[in-house]
VMD Tcl script that builds the backbone (N, CA, C; Angstrom):
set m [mol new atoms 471]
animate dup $m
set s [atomselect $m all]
$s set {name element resname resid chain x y z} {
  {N N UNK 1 A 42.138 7.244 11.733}
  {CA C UNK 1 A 41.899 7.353 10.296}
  {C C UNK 1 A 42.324 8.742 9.831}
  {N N UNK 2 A 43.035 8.778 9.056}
  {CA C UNK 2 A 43.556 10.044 8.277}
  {C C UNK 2 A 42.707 10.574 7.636}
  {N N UNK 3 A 42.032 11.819 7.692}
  {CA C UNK 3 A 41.448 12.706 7.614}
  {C C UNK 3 A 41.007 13.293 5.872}
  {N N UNK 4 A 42.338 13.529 5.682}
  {CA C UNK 4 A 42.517 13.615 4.074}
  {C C UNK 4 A 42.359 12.389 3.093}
  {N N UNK 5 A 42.638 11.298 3.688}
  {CA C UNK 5 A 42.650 10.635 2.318}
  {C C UNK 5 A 40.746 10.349 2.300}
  {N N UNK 6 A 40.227 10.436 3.387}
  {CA C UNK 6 A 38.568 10.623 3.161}
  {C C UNK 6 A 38.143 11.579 2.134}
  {N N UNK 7 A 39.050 12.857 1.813}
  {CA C UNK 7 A 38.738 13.827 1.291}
  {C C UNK 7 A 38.769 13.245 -0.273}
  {N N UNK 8 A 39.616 12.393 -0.339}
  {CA C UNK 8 A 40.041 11.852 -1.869}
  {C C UNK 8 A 39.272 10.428 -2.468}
  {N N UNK 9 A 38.386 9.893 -1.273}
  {CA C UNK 9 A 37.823 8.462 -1.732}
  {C C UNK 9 A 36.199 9.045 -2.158}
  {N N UNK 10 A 35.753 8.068 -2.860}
  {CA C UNK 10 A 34.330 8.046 -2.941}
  {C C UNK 10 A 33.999 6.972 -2.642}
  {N N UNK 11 A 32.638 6.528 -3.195}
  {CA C UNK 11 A 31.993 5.581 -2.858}
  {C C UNK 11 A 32.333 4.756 -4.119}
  {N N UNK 12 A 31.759 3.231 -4.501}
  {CA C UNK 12 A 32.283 2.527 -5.417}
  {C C UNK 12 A 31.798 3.005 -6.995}
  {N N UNK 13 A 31.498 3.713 -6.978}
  {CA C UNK 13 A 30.547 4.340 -8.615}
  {C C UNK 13 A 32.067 5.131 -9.069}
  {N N UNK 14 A 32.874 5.456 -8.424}
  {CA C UNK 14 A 33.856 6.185 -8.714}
  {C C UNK 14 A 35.512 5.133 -8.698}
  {N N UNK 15 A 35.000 3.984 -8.438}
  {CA C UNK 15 A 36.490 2.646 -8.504}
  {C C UNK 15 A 36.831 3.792 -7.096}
  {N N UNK 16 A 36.653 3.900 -5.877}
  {CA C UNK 16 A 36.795 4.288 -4.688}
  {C C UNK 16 A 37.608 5.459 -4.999}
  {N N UNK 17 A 37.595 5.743 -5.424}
  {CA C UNK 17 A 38.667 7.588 -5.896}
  {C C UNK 17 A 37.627 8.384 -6.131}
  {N N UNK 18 A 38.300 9.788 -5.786}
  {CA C UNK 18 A 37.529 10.931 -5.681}
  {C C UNK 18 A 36.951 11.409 -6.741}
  {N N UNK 19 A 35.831 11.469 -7.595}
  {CA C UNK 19 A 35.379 11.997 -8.909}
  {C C UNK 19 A 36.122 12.903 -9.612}
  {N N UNK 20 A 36.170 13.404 -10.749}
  {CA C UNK 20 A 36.937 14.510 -11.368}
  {C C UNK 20 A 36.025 15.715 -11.404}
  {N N UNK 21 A 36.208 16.864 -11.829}
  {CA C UNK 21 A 35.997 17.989 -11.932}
  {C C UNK 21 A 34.664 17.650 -13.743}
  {N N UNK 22 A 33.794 17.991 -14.033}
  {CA C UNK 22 A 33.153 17.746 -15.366}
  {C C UNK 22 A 33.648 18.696 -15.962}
  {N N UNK 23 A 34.029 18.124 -17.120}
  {CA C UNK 23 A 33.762 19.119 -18.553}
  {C C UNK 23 A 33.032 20.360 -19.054}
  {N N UNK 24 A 32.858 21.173 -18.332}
  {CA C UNK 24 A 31.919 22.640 -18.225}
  {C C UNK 24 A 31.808 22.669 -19.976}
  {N N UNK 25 A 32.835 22.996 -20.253}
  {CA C UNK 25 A 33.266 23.574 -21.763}
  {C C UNK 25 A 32.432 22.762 -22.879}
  {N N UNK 26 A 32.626 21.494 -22.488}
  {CA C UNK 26 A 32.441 20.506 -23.494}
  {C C UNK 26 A 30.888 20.180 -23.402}
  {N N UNK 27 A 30.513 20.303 -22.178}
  {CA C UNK 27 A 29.148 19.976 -22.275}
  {C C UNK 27 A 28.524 21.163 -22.866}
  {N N UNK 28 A 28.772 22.303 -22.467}
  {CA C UNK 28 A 27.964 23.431 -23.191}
  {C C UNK 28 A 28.275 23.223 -24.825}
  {N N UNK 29 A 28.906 22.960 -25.510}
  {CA C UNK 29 A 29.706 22.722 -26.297}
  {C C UNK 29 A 28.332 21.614 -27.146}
  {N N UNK 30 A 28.489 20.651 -26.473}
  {CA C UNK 30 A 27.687 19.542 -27.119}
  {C C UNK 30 A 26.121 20.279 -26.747}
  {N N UNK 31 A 25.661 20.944 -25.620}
  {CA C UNK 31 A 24.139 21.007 -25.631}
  {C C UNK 31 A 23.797 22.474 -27.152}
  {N N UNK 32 A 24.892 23.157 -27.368}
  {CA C UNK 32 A 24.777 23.915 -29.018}
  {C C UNK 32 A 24.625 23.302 -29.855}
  {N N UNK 33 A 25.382 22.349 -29.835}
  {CA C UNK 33 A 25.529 21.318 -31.252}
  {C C UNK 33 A 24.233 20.299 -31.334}
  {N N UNK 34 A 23.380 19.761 -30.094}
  {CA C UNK 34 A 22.550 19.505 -29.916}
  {C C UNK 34 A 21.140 20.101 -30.513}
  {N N UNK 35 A 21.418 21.626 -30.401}
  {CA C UNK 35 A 20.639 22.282 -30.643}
  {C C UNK 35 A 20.529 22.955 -31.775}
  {N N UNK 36 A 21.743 23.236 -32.361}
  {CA C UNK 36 A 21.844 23.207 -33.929}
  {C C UNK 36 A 21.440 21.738 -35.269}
  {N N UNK 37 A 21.598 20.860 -34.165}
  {CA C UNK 37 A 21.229 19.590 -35.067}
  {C C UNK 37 A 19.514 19.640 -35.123}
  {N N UNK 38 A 18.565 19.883 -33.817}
  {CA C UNK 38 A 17.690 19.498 -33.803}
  {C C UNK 38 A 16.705 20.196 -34.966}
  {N N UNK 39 A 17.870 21.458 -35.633}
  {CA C UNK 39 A 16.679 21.880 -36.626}
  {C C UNK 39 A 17.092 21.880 -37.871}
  {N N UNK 40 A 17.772 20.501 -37.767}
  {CA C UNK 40 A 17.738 19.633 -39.501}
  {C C UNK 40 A 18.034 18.122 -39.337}
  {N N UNK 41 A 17.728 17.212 -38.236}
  {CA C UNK 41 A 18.313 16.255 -38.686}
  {C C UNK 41 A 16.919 15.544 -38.703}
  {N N UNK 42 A 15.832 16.122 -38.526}
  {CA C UNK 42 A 14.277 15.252 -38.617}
  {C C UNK 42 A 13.713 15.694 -39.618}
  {N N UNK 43 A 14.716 16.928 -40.364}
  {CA C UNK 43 A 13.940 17.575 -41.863}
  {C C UNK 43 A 13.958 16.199 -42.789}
  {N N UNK 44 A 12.436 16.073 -43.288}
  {CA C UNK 44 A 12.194 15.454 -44.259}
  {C C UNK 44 A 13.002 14.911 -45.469}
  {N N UNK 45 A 13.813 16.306 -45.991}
  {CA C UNK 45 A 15.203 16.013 -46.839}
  {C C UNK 45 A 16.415 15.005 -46.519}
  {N N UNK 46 A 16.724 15.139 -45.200}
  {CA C UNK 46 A 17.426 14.480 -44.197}
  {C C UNK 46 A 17.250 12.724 -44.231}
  {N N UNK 47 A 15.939 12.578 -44.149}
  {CA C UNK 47 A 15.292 11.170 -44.232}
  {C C UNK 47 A 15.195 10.467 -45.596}
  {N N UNK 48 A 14.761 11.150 -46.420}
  {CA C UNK 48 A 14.835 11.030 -48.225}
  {C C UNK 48 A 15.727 10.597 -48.297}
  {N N UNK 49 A 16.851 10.997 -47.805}
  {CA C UNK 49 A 18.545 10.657 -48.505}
  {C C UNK 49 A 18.650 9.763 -47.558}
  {N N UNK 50 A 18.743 9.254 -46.147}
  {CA C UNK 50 A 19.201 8.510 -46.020}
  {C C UNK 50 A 18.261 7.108 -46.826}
  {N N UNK 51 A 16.582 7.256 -47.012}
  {CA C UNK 51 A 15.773 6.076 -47.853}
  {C C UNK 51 A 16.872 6.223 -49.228}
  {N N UNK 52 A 17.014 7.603 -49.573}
  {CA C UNK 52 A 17.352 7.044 -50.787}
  {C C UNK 52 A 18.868 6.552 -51.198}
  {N N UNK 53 A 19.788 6.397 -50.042}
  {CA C UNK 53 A 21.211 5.519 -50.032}
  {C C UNK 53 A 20.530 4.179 -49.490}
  {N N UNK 54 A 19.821 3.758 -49.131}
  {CA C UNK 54 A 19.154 2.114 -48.582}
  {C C UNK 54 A 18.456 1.779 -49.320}
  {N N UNK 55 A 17.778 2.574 -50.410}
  {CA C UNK 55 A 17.213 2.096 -51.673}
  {C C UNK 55 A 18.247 1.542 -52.809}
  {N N UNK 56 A 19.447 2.678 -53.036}
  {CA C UNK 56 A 20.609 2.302 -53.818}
  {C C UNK 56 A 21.562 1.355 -54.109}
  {N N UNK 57 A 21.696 1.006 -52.498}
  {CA C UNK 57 A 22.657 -0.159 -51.612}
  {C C UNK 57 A 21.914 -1.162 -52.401}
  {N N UNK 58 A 20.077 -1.928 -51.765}
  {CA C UNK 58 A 20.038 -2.677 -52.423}
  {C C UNK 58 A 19.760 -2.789 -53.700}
  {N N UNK 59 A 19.837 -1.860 -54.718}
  {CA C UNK 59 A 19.725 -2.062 -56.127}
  {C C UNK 59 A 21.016 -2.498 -56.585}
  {N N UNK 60 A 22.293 -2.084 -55.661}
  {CA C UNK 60 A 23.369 -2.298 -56.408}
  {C C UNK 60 A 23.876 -3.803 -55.822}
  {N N UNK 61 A 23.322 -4.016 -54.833}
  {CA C UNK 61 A 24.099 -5.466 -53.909}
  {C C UNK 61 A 23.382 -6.237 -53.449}
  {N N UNK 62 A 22.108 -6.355 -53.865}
  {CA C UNK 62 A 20.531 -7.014 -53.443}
  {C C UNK 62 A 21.202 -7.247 -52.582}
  {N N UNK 63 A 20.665 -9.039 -52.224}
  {CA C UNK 63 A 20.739 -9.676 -50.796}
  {C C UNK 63 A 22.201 -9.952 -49.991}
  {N N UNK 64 A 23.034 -8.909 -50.819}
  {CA C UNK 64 A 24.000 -8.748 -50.237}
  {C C UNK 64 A 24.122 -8.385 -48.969}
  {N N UNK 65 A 23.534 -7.118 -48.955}
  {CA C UNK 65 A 23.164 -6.430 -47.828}
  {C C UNK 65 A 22.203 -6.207 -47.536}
  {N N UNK 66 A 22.635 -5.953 -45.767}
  {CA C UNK 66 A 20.849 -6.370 -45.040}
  {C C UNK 66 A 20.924 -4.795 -44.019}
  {N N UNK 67 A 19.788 -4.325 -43.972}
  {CA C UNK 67 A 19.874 -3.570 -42.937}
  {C C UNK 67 A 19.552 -3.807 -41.342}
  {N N UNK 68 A 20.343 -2.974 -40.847}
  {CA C UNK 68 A 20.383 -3.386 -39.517}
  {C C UNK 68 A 19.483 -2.218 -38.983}
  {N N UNK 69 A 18.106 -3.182 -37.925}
  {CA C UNK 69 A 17.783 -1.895 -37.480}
  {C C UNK 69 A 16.329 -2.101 -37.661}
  {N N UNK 70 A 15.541 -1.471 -37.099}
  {CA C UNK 70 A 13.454 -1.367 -37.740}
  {C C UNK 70 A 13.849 -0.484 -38.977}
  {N N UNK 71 A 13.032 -0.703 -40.038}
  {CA C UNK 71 A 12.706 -0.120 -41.422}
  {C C UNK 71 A 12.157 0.995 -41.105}
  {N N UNK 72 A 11.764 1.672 -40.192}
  {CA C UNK 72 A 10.974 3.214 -40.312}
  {C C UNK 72 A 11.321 3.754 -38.708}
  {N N UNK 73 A 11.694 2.803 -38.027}
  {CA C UNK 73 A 11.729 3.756 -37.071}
  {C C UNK 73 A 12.990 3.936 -36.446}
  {N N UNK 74 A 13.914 4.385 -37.096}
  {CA C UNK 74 A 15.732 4.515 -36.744}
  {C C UNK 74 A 16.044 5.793 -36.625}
  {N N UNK 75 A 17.007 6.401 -36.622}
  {CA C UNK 75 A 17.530 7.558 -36.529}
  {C C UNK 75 A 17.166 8.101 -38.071}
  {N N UNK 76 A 17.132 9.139 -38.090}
  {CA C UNK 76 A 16.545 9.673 -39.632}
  {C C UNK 76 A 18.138 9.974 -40.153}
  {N N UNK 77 A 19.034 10.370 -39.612}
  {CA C UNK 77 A 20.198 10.543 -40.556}
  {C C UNK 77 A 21.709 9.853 -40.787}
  {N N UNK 78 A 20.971 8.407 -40.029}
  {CA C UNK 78 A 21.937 7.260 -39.566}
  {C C UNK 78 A 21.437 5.752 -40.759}
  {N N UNK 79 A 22.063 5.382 -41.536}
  {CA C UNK 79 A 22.221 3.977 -42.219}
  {C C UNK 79 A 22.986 3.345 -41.740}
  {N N UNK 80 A 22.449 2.161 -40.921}
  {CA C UNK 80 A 23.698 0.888 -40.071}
  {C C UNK 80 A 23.461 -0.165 -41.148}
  {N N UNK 81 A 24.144 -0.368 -42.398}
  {CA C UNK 81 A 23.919 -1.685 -43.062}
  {C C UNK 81 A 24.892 -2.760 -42.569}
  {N N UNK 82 A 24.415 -4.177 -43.057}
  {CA C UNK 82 A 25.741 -5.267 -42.922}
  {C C UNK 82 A 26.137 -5.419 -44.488}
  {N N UNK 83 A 27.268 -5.788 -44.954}
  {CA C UNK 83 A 27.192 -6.693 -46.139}
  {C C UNK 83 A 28.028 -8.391 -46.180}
  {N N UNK 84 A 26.779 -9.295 -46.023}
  {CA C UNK 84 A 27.307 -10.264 -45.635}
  {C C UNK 84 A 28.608 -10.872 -46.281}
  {N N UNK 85 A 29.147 -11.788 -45.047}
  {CA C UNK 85 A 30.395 -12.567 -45.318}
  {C C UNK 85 A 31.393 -11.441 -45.572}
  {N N UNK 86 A 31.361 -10.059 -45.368}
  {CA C UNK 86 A 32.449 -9.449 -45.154}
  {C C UNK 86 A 32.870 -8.486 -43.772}
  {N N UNK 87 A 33.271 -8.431 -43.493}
  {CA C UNK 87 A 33.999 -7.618 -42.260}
  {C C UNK 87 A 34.250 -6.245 -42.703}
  {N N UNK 88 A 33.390 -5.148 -42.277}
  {CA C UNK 88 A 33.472 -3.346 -42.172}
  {C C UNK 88 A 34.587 -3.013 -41.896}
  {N N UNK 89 A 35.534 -3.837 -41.261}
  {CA C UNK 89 A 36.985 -2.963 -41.090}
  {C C UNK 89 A 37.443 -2.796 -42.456}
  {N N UNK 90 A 37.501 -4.291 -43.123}
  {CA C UNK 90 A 38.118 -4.356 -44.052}
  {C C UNK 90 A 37.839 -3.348 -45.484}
  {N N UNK 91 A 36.540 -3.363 -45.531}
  {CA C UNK 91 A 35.805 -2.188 -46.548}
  {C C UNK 91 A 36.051 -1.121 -46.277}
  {N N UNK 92 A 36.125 -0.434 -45.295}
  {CA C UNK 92 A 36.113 0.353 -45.098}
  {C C UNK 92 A 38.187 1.130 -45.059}
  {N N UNK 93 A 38.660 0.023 -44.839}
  {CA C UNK 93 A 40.253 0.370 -45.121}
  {C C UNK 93 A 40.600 0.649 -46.312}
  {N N UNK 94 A 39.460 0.202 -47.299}
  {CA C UNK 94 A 39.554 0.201 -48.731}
  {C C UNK 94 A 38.861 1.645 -49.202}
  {N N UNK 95 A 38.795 2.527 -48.435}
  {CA C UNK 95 A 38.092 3.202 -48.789}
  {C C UNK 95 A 38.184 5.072 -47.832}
  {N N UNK 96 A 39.341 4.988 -47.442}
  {CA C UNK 96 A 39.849 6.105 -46.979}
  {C C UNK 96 A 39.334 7.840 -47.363}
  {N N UNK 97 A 38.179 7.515 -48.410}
  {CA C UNK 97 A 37.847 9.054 -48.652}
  {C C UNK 97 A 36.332 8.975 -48.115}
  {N N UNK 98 A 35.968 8.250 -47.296}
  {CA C UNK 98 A 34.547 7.915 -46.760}
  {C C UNK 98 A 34.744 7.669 -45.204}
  {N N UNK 99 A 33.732 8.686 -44.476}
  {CA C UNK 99 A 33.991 8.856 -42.764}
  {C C UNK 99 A 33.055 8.334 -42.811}
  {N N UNK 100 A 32.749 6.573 -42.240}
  {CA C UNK 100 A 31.530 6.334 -41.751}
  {C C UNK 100 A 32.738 5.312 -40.520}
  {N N UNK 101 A 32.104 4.342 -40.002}
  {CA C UNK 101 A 32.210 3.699 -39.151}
  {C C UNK 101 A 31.406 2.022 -38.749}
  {N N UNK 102 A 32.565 1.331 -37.961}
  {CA C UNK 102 A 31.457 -0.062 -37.645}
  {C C UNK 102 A 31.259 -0.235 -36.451}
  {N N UNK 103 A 30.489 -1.446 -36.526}
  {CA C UNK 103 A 29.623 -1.603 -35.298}
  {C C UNK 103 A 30.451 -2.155 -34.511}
  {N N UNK 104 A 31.483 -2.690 -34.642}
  {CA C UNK 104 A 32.308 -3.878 -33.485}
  {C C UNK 104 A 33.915 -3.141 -33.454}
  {N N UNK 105 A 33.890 -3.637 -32.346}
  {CA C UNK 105 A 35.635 -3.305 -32.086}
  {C C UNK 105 A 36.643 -4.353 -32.314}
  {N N UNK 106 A 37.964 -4.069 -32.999}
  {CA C UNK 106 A 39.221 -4.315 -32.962}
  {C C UNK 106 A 39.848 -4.554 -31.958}
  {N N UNK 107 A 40.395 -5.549 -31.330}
  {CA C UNK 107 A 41.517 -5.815 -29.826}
  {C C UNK 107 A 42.373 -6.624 -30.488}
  {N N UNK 108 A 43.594 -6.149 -30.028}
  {CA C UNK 108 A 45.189 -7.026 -30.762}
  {C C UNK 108 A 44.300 -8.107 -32.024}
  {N N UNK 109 A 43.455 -7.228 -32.699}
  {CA C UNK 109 A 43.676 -8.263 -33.832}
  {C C UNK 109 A 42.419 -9.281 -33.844}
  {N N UNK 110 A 41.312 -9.031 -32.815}
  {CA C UNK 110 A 40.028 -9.817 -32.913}
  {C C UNK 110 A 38.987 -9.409 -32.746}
  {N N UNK 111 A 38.208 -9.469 -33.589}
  {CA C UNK 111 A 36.671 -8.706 -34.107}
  {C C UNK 111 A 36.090 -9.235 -33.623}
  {N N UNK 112 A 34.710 -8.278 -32.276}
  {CA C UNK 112 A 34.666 -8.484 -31.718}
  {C C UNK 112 A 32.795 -7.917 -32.428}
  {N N UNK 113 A 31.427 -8.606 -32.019}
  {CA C UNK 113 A 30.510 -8.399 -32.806}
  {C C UNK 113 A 30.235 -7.152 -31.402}
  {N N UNK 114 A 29.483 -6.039 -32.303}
  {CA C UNK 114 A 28.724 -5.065 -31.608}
  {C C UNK 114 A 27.483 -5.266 -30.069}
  {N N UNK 115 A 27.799 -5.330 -29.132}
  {CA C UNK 115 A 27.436 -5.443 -28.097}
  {C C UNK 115 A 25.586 -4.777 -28.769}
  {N N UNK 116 A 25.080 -3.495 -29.200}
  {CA C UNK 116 A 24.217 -3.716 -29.644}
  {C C UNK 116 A 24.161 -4.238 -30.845}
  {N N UNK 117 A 24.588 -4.387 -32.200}
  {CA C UNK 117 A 24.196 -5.493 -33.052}
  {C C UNK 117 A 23.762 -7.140 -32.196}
  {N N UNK 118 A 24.604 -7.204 -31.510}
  {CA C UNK 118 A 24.085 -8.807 -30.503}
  {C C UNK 118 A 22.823 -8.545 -30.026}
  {N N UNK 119 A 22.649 -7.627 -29.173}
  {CA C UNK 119 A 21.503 -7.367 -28.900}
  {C C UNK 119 A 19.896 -7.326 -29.727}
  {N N UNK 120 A 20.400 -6.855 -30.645}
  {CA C UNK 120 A 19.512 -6.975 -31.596}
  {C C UNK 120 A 19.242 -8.483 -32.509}
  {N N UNK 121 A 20.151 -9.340 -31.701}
  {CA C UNK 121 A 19.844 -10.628 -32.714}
  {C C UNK 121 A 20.444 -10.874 -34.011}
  {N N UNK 122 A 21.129 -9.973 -34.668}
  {CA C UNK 122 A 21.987 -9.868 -35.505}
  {C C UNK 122 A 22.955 -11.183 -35.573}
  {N N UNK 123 A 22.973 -11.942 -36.692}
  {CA C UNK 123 A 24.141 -13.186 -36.861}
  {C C UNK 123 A 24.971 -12.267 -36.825}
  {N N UNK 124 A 26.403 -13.185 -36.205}
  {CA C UNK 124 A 27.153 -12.485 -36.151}
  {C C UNK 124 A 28.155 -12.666 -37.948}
  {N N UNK 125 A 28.126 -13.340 -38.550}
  {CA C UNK 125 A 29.070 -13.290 -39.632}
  {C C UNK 125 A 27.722 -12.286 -40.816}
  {N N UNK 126 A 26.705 -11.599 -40.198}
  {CA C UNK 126 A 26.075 -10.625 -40.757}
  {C C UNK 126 A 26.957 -9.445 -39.807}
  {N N UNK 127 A 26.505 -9.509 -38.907}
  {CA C UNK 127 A 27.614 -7.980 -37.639}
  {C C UNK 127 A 28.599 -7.676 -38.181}
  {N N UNK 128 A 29.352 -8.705 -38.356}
  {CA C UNK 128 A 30.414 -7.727 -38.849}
  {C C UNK 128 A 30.966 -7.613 -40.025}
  {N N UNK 129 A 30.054 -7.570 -41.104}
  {CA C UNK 129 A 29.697 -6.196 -42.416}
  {C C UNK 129 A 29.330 -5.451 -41.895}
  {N N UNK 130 A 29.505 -5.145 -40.233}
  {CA C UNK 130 A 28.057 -3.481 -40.643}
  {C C UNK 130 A 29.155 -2.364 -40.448}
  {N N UNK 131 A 28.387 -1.642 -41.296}
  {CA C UNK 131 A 29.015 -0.235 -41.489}
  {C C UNK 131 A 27.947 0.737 -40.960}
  {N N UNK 132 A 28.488 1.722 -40.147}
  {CA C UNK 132 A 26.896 2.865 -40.079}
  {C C UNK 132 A 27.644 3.932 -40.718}
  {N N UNK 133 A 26.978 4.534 -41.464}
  {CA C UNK 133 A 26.963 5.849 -42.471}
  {C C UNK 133 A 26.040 7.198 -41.822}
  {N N UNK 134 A 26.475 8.161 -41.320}
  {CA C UNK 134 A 25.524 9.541 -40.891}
  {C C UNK 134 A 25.202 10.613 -42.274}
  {N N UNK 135 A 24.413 10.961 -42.693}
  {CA C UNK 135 A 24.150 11.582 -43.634}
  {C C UNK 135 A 24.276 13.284 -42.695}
  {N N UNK 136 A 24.332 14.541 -43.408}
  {CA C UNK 136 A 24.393 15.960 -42.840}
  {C C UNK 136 A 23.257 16.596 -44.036}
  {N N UNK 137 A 22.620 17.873 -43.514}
  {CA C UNK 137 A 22.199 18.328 -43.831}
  {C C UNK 137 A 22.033 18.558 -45.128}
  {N N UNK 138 A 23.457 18.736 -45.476}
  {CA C UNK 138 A 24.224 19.219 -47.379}
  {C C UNK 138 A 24.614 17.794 -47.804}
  {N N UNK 139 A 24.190 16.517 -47.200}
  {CA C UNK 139 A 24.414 15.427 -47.977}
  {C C UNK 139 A 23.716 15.447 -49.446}
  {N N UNK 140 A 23.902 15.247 -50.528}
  {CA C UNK 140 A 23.371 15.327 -51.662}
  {C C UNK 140 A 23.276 13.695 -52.021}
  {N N UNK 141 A 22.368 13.292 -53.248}
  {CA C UNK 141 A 22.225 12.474 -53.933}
  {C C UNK 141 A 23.532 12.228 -54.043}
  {N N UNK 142 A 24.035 12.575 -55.258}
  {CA C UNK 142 A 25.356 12.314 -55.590}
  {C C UNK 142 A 26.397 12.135 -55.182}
  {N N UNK 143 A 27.077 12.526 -54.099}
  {CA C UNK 143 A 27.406 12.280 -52.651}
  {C C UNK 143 A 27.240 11.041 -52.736}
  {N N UNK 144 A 26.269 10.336 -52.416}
  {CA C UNK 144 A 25.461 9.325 -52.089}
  {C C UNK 144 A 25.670 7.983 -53.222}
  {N N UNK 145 A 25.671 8.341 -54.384}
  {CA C UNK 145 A 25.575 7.608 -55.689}
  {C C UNK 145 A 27.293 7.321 -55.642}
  {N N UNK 146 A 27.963 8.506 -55.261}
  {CA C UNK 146 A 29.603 8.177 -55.381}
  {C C UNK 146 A 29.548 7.223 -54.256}
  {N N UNK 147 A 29.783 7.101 -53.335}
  {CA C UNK 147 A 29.609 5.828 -52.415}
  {C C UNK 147 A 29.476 4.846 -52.479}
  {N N UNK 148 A 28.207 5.074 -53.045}
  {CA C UNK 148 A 27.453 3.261 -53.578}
  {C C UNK 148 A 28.476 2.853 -54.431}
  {N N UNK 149 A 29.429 3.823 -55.675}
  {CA C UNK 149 A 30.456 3.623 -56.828}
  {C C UNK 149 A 31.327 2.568 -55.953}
  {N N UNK 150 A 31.684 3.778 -54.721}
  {CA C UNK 150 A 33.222 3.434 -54.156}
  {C C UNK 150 A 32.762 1.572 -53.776}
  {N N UNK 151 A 31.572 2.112 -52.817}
  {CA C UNK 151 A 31.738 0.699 -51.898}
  {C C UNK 151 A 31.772 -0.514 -53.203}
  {N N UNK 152 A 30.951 -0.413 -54.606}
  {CA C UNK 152 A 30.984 -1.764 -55.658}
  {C C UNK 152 A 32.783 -1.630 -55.859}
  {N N UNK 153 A 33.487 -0.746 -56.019}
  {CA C UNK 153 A 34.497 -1.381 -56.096}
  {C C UNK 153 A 35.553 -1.410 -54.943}
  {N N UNK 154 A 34.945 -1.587 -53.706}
  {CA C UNK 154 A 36.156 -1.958 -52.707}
  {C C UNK 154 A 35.508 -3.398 -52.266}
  {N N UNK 155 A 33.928 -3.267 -52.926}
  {CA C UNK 155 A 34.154 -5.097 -52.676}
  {C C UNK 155 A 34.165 -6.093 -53.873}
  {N N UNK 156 A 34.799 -5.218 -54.583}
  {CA C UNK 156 A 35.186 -6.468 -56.102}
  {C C UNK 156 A 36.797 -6.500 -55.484}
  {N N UNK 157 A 37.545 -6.031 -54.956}
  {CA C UNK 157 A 38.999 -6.353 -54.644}
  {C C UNK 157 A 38.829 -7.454 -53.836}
}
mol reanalyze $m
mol bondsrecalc $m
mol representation Tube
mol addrep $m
């Protein structure tokens, strides 16, 4: 048995190849950013705005949209809504001045429902409307109110 190529295998947690070197940089990197988040993203203000974009949503689209998720106990600066019978890619293509994101992935062309939205029991022709939205510190109302604008008219097209 050749000596070296032992040096290069692992065990199966690694697809039998030798592990890589970690990310030094990047992890220190993320445990700052970690730590800069932790002293605003549970501020009270933080939570307000995201209640008060899930209050807005349904004033403007009642049972349009549903939220995804427990009502009080989610991430404080995360909104995962659905809006039924439509697909988040598509809204969201309509809408290029807004960084949020969906729950399911794209492959050559087939939407695929969120491995946790499924989990959660979520219909799937509810899954995939969902959009999740992160609110920041300096998110404002208005901010917020323009959104709700954009999203009523990227789903009247």
């Amino acid at each position: 048995r050749d000596a070296r190529a032992h040096r290069y295998r692992s065990d199966h947690r690694e697809a039998g190849r030798r592990a890589g070197t970690e990310n030094v940089a990047s992890i220190i990197g993320l445990g700052a950013a970690c730590h800069v988040a932790q002293g605003w993203v549970d501020h009270p203000q933080v939570v307000r705005r995201r209640d008060y974009f899930w209050q807005r949503l349904r004033e403007r689209f009642g049972d349009r949209v549903v939220l995804n998720g427990h009502p009080e106990r989610r991430l404080p600066n995360t909104l995962n809504v659905s809006f039924r019978g439509m697909n988040g890619h598509d809204i969201l293509s309509k809408l290029p001045q807004i960084a949020a994101s969906t729950g399911s992935a794209c492959h050559a062309g087939e939407a695929h429902l969120s491995p946790v939205l499924a989990a959660m029991a979520v219909p799937t022709e509810v899954g995939f409307g969902a959009i999740r939205f992160s609110l920041g510190r300096t998110t404002t109302e208005q901010e917020i109110d323009r959104v709700v604008e954009d999203l009523e008219q990227a789903l009247a097209q």
